[in-house]
C-alpha positions in Angstrom: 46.9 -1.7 69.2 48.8 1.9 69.4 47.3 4.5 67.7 48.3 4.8 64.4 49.3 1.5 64.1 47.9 -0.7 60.6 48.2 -4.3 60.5 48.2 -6.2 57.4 46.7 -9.5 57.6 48.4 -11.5 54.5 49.4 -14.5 52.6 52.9 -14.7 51.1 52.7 -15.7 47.4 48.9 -13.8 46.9 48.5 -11.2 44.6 45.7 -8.9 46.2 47.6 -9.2 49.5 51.3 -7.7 47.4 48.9 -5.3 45.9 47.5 -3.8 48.9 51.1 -3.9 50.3 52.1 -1.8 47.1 48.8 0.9 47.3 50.1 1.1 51.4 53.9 2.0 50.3 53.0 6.1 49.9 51.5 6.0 53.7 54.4 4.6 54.7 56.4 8.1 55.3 53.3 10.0 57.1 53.5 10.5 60.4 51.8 8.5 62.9 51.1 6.1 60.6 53.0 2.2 61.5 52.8 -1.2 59.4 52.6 -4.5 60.7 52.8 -7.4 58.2 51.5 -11.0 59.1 51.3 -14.1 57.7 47.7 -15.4 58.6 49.6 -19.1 57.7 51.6 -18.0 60.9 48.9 -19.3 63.0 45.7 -21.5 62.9 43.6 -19.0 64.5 44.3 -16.5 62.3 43.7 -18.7 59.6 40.3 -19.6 60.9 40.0 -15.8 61.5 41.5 -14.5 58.2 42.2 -17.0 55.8 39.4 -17.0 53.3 39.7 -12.8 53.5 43.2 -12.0 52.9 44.3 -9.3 52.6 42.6 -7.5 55.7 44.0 -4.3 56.7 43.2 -3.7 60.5 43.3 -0.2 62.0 43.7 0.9 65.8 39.6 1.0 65.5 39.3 -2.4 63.7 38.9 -3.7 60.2 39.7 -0.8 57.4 39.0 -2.6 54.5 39.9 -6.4 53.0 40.5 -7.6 49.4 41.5 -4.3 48.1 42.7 -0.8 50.0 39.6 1.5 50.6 41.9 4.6 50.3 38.7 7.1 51.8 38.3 4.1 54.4 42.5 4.6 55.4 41.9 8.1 55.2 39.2 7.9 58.0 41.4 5.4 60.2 44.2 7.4 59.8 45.5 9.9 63.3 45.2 13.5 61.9 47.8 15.6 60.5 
């Protein structure tokens, strides 16, 4: 994964997972910082690897937090300014 580069591991249709996608929106315009949405129903790996979690939010150094944003944990994961 390229630095700076979040993915969101989701399900369409779940609450948390919109929620997290909403608290993520303001990052959106910083620099360095790249969003990757996927459906973990996409695939049957991810499923076995996500499914019971979702939302996980993976950064370039691995999991930055799951259920609900960890904003202090993003802030960490995040390249500096």
């Amino acid at each position: 994964m390229a630095a700076g580069t979040f993915i969101v591991y989701l399900r369409v249709g779940c609450s948390l997972c919109d929620a997290m996608l909403d608290e993520l929106e303001p990052y959106q315009g910083r620099p360095g910082f790249r969003l990757e949405i996927v459906d973990v129903d996409s695939s049957p790996e991810l499923v076995a690897l996500y499914g019971a979690k979702v939302p996980v939010l993976m950064g370039p150094e691995g999991e930055v937090s799951h259920y609900f944003l960890d904003p202090e944990a993003l802030e960490r994961a995040l390249p500096p300014r």
